[in-house]
MMTF fields as JSON, N, C-alpha, C and O atoms, coordinates in Angstrom:
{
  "mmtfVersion": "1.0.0",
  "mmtfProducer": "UNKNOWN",
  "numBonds": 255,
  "numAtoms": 256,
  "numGroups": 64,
  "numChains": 1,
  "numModels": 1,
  "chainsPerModel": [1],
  "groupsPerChain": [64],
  "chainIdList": ["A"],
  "bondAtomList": [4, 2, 8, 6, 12, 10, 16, 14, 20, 18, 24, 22, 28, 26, 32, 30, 36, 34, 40, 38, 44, 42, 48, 46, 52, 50, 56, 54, 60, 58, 64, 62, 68, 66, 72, 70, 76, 74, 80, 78, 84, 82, 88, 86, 92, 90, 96, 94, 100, 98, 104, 102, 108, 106, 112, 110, 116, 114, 120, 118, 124, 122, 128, 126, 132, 130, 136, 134, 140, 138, 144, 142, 148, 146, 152, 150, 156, 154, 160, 158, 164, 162, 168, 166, 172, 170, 176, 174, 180, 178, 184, 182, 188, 186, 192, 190, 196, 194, 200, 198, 204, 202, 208, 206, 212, 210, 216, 214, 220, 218, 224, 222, 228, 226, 232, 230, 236, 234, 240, 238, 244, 242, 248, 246, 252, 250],
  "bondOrderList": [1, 1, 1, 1, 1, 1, 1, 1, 1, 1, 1, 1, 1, 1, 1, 1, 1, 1, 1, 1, 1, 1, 1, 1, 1, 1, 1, 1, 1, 1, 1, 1, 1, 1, 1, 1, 1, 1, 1, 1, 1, 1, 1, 1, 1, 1, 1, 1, 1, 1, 1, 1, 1, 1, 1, 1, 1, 1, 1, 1, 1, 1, 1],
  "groupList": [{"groupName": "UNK", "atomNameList": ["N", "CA", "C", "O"], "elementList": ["N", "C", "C", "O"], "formalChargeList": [0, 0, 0, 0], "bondAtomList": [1, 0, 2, 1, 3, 2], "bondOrderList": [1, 1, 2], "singleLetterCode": "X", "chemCompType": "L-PEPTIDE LINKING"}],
  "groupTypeList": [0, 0, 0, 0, 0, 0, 0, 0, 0, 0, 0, 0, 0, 0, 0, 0, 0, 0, 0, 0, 0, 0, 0, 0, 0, 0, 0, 0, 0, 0, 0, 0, 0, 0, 0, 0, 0, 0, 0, 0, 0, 0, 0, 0, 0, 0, 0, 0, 0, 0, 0, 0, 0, 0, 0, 0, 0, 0, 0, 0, 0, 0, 0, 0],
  "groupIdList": [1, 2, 3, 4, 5, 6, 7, 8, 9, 10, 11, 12, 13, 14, 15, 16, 17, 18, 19, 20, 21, 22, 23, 24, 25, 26, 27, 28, 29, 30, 31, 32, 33, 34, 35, 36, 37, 38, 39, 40, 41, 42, 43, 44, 45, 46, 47, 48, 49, 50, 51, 52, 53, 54, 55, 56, 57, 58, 59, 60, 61, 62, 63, 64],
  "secStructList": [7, 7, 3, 3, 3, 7, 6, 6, 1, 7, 7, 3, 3, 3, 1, 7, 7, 5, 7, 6, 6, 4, 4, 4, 6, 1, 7, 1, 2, 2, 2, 2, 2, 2, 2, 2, 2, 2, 2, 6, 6, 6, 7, 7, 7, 5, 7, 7, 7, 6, 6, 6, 6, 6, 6, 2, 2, 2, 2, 2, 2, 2, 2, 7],
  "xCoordList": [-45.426, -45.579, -45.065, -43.91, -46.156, -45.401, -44.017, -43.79, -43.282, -42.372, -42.007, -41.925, -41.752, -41.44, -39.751, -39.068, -39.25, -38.004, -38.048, -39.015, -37.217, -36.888, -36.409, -35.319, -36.604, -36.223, -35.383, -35.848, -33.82, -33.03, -32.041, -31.255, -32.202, -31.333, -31.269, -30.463, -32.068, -31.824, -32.556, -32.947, -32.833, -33.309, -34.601, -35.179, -35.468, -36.841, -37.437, -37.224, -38.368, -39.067, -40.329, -40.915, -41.13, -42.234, -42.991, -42.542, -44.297, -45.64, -45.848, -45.502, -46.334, -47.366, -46.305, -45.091, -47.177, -46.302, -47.388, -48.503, -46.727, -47.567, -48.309, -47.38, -49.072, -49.189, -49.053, -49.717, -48.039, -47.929, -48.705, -48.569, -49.825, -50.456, -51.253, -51.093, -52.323, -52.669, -52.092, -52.585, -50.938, -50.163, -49.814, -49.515, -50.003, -49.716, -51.141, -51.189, -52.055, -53.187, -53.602, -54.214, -53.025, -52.866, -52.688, -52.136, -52.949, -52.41, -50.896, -50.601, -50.031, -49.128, -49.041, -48.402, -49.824, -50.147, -50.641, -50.255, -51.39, -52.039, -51.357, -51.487, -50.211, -48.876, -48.192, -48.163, -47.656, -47.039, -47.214, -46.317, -48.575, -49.1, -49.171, -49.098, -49.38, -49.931, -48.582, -48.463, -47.585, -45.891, -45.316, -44.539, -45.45, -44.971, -45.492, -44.736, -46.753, -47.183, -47.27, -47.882, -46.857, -46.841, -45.695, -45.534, -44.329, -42.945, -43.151, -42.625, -43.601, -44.04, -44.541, -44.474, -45.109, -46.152, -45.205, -45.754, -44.336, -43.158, -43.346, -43.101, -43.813, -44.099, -42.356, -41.868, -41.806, -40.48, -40.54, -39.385, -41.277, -42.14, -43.28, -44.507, -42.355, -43.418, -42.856, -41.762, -44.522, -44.585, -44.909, -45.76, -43.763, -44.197, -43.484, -42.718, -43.992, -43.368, -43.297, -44.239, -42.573, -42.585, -43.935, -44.682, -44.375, -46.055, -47.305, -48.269, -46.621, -48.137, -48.439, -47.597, -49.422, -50.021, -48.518, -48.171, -47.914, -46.9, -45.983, -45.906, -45.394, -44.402, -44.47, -43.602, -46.142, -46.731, -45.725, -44.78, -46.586, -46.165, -44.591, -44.208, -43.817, -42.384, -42.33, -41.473, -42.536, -42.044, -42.582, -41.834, -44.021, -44.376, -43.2, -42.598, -42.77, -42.486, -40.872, -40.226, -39.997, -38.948, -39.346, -38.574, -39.788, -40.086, -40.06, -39.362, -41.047, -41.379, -40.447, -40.621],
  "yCoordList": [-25.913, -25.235, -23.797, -23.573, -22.606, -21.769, -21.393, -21.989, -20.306, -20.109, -18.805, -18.175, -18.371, -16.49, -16.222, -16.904, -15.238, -15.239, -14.961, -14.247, -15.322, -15.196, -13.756, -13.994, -12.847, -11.943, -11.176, -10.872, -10.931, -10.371, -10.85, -10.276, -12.715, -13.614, -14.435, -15.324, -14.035, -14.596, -15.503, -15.569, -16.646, -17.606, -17.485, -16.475, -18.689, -19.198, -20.194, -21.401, -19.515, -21.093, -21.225, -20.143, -22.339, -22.598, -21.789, -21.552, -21.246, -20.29, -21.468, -21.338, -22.328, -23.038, -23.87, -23.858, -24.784, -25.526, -26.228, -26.319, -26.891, -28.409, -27.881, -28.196, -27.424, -27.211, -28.727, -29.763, -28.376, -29.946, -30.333, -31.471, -29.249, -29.954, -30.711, -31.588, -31.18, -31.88, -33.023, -34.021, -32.967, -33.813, -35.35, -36.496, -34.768, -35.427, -36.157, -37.024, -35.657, -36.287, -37.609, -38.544, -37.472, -38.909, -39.793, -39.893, -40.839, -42.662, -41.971, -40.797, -43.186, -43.329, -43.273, -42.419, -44.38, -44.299, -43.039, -42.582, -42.749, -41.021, -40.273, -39.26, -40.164, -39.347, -39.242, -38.393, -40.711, -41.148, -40.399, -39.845, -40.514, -40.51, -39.193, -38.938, -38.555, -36.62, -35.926, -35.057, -36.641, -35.912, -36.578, -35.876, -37.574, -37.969, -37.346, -36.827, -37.46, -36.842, -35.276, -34.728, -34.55, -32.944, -32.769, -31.68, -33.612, -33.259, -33.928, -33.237, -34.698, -35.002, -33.907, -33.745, -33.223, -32.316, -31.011, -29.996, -31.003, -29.829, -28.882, -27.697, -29.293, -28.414, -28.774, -29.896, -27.601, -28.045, -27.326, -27.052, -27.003, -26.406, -26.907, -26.934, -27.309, -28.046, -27.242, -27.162, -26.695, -26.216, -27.228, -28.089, -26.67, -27.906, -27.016, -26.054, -27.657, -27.212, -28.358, -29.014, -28.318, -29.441, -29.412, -30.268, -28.382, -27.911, -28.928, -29.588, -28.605, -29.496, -30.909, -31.79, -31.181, -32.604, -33.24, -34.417, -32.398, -32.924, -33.334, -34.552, -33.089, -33.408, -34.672, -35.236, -34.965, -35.869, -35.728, -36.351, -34.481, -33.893, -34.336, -35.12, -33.518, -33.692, -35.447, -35.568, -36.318, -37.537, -37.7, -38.196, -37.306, -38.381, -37.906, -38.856, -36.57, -35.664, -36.397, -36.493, -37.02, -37.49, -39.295, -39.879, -39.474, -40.956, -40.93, -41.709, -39.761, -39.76, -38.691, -38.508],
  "zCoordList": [-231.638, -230.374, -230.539, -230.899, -230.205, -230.38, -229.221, -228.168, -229.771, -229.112, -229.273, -230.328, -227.946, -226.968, -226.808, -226.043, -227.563, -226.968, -225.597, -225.328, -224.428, -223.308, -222.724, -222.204, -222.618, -222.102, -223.367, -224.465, -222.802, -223.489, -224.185, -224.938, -223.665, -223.828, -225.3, -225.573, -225.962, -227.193, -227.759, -228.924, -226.319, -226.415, -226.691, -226.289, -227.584, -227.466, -226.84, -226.96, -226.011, -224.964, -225.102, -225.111, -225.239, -225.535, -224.654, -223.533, -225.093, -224.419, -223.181, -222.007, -223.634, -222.803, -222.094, -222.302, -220.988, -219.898, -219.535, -220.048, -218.224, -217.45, -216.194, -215.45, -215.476, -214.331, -213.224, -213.276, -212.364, -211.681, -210.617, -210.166, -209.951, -208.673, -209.015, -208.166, -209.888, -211.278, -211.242, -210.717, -211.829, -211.685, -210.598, -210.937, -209.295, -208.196, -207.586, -206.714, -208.172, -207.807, -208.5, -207.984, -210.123, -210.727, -210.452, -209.357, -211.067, -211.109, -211.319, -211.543, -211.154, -211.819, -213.192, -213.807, -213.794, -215.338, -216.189, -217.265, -215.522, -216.412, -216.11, -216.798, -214.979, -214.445, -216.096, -216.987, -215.881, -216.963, -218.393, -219.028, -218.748, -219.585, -220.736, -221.938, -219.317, -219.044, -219.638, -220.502, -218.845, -219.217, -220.311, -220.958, -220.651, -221.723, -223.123, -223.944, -223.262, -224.48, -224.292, -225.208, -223.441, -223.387, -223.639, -224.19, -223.43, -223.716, -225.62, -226.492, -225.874, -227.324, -228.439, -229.658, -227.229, -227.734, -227.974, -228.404, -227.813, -227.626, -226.47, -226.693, -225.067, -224.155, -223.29, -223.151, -222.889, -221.845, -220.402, -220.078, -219.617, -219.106, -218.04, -218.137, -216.938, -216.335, -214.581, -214.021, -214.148, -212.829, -211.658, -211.432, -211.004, -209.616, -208.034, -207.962, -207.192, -206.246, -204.656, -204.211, -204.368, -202.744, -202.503, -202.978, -201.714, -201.373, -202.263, -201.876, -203.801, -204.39, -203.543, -203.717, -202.75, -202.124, -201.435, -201.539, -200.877, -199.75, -200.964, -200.805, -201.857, -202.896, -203.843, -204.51, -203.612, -204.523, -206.022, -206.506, -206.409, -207.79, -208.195, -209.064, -207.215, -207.532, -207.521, -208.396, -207.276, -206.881, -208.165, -209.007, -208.58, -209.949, -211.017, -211.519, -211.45, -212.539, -212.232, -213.276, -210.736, -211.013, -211.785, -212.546, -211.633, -212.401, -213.692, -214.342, -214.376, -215.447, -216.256, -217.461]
}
């Protein structure tokens, strides 16, 4: 996975990420599925917000 230093901080964080409204529209299982193998995948990086489908999103991304 590539990886961007962070600003001024030193740090490196992966380019890419999860978009979560996506997310909330899933099964449970392909929820599952979607986040598990993207954190596998070396992604740490996942967008969400209350708003996505009434906090669908957030509820799947705390399970998984």
């Amino acid at each position: 996975m590539p990886l961007k230093e962070f600003g001024s901080t030193g740090r490196k964080v992966t380019m890419m990420g999860v978009g979560g409204f996506h997310v909330g529209r899933m099964t449970d299982d392909e929820a599952q599925k979607t986040i598990e193998l993207a954190i596998q995948r070396g992604i740490r990086f996942f967008d969400n917000a209350e708003s996505y489908l009434d906090g669908e999103a957030e509820i799947k991304f705390r399970k998984f």
